[in-house]
Backbone bond lengths (Angstrom), bond angles and torsions (degrees), N, CA, C in turn:
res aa  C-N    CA-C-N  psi(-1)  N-CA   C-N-CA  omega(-1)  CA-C   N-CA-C  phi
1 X - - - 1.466 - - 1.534 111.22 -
2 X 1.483 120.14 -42.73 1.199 109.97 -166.49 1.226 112.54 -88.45
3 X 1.678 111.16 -11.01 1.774 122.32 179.14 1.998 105.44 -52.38
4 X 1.704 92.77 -40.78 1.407 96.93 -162.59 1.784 109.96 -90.53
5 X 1.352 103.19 -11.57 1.777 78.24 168.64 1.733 81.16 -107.64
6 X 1.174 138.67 29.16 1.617 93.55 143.95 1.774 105.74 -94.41
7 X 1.379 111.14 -5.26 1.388 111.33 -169.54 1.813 98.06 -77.85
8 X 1.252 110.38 -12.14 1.752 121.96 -169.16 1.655 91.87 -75.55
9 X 1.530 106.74 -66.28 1.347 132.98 -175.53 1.487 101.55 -34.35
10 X 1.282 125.83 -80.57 1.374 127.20 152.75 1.383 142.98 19.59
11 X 1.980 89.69 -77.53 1.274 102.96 -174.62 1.411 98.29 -87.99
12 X 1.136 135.86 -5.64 1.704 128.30 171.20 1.803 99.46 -89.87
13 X 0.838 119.80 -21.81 1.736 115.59 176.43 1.187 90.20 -59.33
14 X 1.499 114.15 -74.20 1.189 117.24 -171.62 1.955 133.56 -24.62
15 X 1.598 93.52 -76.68 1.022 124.22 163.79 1.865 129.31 -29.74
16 X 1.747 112.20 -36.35 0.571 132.04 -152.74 1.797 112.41 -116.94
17 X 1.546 102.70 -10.62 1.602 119.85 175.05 1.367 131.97 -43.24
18 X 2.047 96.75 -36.47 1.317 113.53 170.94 1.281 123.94 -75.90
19 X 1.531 117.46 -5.04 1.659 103.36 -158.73 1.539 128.58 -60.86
20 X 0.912 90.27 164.66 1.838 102.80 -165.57 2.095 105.98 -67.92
21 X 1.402 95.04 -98.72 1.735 118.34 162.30 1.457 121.09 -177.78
22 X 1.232 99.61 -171.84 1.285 105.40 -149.77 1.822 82.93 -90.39
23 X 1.477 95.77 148.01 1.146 127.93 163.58 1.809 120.12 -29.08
24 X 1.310 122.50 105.22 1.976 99.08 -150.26 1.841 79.45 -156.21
25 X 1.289 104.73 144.29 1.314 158.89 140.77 1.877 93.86 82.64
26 X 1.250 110.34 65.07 1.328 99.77 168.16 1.078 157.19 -77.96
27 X 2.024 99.64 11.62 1.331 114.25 179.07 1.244 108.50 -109.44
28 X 1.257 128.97 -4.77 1.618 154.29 136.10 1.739 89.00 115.74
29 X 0.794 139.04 45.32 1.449 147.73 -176.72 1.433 110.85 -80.27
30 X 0.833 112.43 -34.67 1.690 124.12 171.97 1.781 133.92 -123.05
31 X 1.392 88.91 133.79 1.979 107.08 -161.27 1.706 100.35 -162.78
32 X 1.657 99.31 150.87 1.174 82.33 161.21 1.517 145.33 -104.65
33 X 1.266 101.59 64.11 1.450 112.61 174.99 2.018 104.27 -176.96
34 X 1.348 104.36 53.97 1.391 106.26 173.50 1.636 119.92 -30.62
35 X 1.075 137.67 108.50 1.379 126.78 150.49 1.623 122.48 -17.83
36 X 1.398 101.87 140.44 1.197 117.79 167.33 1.843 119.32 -86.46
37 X 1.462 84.27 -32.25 1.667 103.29 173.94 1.024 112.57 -136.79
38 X 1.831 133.15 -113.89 1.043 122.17 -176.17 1.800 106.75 -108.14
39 X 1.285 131.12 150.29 1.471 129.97 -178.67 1.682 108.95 -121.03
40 X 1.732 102.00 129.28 1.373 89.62 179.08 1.541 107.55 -109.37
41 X 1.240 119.05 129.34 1.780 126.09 -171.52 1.505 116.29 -113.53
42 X 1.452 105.87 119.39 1.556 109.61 -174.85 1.924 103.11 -86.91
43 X 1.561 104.03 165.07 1.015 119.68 -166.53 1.897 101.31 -61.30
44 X 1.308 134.62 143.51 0.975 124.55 145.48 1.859 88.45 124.50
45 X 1.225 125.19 -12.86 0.935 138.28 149.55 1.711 158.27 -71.97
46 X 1.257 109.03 89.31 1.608 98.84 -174.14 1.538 154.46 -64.02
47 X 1.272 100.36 17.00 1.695 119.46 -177.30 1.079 126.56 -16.69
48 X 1.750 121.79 -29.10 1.213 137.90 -145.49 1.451 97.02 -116.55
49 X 1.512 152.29 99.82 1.006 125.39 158.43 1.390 151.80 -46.01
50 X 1.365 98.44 136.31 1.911 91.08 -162.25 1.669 102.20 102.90
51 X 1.392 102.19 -66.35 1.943 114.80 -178.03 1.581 116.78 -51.73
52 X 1.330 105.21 161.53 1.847 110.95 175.30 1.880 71.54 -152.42
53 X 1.001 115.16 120.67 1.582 135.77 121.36 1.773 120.34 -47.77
54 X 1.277 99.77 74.34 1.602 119.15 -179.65 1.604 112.84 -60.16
55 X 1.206 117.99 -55.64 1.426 133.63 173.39 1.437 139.23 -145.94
56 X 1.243 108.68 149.25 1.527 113.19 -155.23 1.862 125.57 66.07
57 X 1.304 106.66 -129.15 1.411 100.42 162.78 1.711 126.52 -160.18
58 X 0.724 122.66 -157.30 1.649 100.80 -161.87 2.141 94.48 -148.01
59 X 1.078 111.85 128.85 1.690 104.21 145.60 1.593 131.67 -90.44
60 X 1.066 117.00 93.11 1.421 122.06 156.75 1.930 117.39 -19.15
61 X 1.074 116.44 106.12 1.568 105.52 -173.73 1.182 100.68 -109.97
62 X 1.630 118.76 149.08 1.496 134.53 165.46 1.272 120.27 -107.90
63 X 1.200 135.65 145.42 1.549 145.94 -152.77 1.420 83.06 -90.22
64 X 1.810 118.77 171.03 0.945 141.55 134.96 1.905 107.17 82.08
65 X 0.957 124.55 -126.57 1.784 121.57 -168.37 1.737 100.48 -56.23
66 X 1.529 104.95 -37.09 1.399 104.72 -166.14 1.340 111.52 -74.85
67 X 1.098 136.26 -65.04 1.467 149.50 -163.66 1.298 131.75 -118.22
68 X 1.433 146.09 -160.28 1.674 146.07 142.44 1.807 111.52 -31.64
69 X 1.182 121.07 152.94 1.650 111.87 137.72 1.079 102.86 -53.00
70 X 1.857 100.53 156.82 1.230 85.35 172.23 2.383 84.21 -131.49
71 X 1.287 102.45 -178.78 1.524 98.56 -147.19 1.751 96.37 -95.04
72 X 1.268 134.85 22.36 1.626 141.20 156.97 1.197 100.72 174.98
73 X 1.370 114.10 126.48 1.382 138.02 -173.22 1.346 109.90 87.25
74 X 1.722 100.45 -146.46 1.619 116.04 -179.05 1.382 109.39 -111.73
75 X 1.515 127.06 9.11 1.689 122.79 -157.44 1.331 94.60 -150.91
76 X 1.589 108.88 158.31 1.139 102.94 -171.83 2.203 92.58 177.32
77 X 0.948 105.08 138.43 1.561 107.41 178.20 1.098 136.02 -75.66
78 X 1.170 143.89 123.74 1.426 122.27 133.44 1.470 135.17 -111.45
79 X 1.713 79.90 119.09 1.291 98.41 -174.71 1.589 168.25 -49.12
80 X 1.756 89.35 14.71 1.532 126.58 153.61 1.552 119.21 -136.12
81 X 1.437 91.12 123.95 1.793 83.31 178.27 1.107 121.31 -98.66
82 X 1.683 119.37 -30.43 1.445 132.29 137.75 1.313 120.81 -164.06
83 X 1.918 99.97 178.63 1.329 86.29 -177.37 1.818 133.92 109.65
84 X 2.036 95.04 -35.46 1.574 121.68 142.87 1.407 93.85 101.07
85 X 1.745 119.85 22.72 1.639 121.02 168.22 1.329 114.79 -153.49
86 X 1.154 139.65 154.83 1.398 143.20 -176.33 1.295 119.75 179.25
87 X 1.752 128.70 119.93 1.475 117.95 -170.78 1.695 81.60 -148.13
88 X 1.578 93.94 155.88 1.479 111.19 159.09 1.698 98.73 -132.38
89 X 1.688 106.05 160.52 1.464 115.45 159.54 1.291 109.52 -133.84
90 X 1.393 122.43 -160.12 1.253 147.57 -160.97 1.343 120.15 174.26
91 X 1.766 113.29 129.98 1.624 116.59 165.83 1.300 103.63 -106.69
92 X 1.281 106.24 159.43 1.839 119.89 -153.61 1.290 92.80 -151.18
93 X 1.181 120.75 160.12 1.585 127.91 165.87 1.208 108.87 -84.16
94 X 1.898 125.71 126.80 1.396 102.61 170.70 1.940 101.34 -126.31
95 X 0.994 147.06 169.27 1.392 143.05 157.87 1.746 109.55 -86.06
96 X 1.560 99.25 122.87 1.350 116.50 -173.74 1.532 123.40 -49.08
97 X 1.213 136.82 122.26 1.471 116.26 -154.90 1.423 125.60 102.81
98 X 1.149 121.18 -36.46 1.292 124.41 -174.38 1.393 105.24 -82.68
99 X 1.292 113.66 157.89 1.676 137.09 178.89 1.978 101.09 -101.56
100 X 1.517 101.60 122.00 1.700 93.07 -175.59 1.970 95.38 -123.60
101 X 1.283 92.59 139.82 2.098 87.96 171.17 1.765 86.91 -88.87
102 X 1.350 93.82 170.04 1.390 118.24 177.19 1.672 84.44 -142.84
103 X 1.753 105.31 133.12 1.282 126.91 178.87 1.717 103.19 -106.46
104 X 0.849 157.25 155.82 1.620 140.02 129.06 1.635 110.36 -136.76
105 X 1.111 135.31 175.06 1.700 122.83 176.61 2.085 88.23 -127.78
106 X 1.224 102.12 142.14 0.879 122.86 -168.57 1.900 113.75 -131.53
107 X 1.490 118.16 146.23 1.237 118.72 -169.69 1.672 105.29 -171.07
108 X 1.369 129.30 -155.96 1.516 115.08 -167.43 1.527 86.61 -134.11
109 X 1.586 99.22 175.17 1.630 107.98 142.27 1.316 104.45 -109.39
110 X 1.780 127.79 136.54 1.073 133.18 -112.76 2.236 70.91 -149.04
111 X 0.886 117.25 9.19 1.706 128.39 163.60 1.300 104.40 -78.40
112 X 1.515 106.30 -168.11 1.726 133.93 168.27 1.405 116.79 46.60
113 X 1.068 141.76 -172.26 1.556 136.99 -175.21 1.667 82.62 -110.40
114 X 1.090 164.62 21.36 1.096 126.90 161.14 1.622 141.11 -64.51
115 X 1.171 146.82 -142.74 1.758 130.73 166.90 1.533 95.17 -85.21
116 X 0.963 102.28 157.50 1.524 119.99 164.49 1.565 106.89 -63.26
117 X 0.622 107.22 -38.45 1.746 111.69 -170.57 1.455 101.68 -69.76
118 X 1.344 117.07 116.82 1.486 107.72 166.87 1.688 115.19 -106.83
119 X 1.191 120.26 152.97 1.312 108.23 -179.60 1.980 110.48 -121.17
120 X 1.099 98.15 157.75 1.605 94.99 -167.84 1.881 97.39 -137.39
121 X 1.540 120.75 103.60 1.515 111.16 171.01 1.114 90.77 -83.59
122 X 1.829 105.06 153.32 2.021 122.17 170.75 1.488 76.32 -113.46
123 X 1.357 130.76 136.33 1.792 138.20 123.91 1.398 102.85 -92.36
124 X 1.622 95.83 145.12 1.781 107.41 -176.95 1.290 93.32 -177.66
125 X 1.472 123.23 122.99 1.377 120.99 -161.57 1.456 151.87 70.37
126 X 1.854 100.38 8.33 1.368 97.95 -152.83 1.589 129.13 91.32
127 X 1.576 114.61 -16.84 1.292 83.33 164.80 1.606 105.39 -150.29
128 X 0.985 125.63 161.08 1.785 136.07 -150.06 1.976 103.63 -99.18
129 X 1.234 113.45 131.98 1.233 111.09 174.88 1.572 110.99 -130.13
130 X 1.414 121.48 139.38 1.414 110.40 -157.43 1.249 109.61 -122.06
131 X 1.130 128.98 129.02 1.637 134.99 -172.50 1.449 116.71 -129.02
132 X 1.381 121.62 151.35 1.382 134.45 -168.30 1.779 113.71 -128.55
133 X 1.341 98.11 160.02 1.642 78.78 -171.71 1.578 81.25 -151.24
134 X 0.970 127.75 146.41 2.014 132.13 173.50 1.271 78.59 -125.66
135 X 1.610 84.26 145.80 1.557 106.81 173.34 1.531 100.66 -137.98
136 X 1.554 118.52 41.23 1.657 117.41 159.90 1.863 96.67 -51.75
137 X 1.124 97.51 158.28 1.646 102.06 159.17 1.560 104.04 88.44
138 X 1.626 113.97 -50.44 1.534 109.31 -160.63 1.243 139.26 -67.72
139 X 1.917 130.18 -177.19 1.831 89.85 163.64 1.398 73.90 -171.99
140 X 0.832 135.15 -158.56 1.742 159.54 -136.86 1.286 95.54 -80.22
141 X 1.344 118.05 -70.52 1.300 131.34 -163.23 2.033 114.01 -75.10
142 X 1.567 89.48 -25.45 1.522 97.59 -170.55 1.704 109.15 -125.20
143 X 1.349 95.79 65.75 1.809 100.30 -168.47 1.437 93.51 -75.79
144 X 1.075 157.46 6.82 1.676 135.96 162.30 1.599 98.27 82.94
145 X 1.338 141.39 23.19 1.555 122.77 -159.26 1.316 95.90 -51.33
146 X 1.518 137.57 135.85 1.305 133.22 165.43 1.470 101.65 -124.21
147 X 1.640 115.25 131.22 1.570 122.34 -172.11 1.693 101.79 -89.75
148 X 1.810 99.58 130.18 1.790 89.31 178.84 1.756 77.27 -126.68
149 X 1.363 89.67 -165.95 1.388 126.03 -165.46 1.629 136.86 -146.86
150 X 0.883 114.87 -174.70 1.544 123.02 173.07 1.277 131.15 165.37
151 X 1.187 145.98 -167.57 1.682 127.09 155.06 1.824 101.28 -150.87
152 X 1.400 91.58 -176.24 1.239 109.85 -179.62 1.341 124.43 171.19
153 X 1.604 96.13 131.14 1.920 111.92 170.43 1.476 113.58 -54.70
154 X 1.902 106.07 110.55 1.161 108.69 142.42 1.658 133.33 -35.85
155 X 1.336 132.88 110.59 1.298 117.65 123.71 1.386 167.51 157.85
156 X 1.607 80.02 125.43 1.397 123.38 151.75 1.576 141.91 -166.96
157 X 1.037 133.16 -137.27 1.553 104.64 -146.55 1.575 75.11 -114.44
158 X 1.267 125.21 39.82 1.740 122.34 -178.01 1.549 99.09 -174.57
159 X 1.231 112.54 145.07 1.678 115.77 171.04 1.340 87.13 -148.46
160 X 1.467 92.98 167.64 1.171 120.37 154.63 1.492 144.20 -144.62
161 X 0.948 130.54 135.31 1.722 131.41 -156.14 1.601 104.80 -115.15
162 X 1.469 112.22 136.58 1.513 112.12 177.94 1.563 82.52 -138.88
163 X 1.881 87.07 169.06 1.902 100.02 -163.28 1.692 83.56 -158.05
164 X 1.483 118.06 113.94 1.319 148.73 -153.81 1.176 107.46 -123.30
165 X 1.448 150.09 117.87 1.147 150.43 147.27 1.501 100.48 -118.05
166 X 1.763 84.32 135.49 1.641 102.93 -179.19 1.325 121.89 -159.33
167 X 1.445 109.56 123.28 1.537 125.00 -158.35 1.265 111.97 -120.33
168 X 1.794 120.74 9.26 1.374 123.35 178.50 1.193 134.58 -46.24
169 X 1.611 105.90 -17.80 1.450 118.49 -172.65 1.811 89.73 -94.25
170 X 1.204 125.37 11.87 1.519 116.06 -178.05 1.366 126.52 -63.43
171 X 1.197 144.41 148.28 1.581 120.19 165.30 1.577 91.43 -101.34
172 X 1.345 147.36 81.03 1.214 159.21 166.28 1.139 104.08 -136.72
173 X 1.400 92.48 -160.21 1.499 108.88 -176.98 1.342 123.98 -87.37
174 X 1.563 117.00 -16.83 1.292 140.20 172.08 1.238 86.50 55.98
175 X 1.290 126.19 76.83 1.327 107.95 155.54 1.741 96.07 -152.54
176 X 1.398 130.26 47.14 1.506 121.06 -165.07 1.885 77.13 -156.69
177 X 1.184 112.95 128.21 1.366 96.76 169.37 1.794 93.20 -145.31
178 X 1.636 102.28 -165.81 1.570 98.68 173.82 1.591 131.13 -57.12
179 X 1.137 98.72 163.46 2.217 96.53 -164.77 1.697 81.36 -111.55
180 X 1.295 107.25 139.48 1.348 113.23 -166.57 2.141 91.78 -137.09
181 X 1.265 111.39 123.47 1.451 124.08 175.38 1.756 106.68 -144.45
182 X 1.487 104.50 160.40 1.363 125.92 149.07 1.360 97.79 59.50
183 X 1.275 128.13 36.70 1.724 127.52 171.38 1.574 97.13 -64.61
184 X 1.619 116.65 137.37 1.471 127.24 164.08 1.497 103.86 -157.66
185 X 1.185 110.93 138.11 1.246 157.68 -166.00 1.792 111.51 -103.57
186 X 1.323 113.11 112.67 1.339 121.80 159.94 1.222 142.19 -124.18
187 X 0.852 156.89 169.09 1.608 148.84 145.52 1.908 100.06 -60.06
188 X 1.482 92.62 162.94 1.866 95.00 173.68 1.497 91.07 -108.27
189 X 1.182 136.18 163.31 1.206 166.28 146.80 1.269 119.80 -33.72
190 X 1.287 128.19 -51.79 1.618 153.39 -178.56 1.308 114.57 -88.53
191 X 1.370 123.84 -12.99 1.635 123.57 -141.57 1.254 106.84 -88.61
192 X 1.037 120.42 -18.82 1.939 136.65 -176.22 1.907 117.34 161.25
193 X 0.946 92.79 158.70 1.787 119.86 168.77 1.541 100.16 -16.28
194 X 1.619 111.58 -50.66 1.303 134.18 -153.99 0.986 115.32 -120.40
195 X 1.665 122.29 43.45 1.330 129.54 143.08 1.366 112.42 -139.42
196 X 1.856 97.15 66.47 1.051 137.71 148.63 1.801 123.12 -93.52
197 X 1.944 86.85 -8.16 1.630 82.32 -168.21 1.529 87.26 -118.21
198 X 1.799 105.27 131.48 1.772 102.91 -161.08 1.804 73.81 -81.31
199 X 1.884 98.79 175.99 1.352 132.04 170.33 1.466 110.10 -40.30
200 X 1.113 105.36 130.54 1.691 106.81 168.68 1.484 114.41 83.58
201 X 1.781 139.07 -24.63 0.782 106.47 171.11 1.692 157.73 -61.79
202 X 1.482 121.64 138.74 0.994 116.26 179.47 2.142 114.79 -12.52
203 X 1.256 104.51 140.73 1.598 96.40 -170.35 1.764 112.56 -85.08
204 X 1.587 109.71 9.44 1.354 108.31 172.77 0.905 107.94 -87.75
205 X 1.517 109.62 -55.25 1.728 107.87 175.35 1.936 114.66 -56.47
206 X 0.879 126.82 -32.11 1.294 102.76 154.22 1.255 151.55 -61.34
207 X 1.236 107.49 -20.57 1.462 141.60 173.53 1.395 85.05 -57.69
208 X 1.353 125.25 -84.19 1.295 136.42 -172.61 1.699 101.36 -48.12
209 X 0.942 152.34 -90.16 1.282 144.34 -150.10 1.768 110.58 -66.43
210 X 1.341 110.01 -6.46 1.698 111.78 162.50 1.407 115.54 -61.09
211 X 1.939 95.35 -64.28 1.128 123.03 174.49 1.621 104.06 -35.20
212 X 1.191 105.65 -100.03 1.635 94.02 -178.64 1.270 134.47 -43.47
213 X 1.494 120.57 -18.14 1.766 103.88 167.44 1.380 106.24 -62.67
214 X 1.391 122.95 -42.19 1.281 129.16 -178.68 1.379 129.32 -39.56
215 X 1.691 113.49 -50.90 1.062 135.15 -175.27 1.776 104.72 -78.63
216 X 1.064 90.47 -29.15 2.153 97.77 171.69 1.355 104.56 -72.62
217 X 1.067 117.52 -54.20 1.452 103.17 -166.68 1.869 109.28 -89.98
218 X 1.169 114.73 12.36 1.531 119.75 148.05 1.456 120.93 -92.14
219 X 0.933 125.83 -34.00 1.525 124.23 132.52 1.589 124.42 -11.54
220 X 1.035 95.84 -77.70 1.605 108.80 -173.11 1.472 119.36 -68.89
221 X 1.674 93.29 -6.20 1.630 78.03 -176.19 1.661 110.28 -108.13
């Protein structure tokens, strides 16, 4: 018995050598060169810690005299700056197997002639989930932040999540797209043995807390 969870132990050392990091700055609060007001960032650029601006381009937003509220902290996106496309991603450490929610609060820029309707794809895992947000009614003070969701099976010992708004097909100005804040990332509770090990920890200590759920619930049986 104990040959095989150290042989478990092992193959997650192993497995796990490459990992990326832990899941970090999802209210976009930190970069090195925060805005004073609003910042506009082209693709190919990392401003955002943690973030890569993959395609199109992005506005950096500032709370208060400068910009929208924004829905935790002082910063907060919108997710076209011009042009009618804009996405960022991120790789995170995740443990293979496990079931993770993804939280983020979501809202528009409520400017430009484009539709009211903004749309925002999440990919994470392989597969794309598509969300909309109208911002009839809204304005600076009253951005609507509305919190959505989703989940998804790790696997491997790295994922990655991108968040796409794109209005190219607009006859506007394409330049107002979805307001993207407060993305966080968890393990679920229920999801396996091995979401016992929260987000981000170091990959020894997970090793270790696999190991032993493992060995508990051979126990019990």
């Amino acid at each position: 018995m104990m040959q095989k969870i150290l042989g478990l132990v092992a193959g997650f050392l192993l497995s796990m050598s490459a990992s990326a990091a832990p899941f970090q700055n999802g209210s976009f609060e930190f970069g090195p060169s925060p805005p004073p007001c609003n910042a506009y960032n082209q693709s190919g650029t990392s401003v955002l810690t943690g973030w890569d601006i993959y395609v199109g381009n992005i506005d950096w937003e500032t709370s208060g005299g400068c910009g929208w509220n924004s829905s935790s902290g002082s910063y907060s996106l919108d997710m076209i700056g011009t042009g009618g496309i804009g996405g960022i991603q991120q790789t995170f450490d995740t443990v293979p197997g496990v079931v993770y929610l993804v939280q983020f609060d979501m809202a528009g820029n409520y400017g430009g002639t484009d539709t009211t309707i903004k749309p925002l794809d999440v990919t994470v895992a392989g597969n794309t989930t598509h969300f909309t947000f109208d911002t009839t009614g809204h304005s600076a003070l009253s951005m609507g932040w509305t919190t959505k969701s989703l989940q998804f099976t790790a696997t491997s010992t790295s994922t990655t999540i991108q968040f796409v708004s794109d209005l190219s097909a607009s006859p506007g100005t394409r330049n107002a797209g979805a307001a993207l804040d407060n993305v966080r990332i968890a393990p679920l509770a229920d999801s396996s043995v091995a979401t016992a090990v929260p987000l981000g920890v170091a990959p020894w200590i997970a090793v270790m807390l696999v190991g032993l759920a493992i060995f508990g619930l051979r126990r019990r049986v």
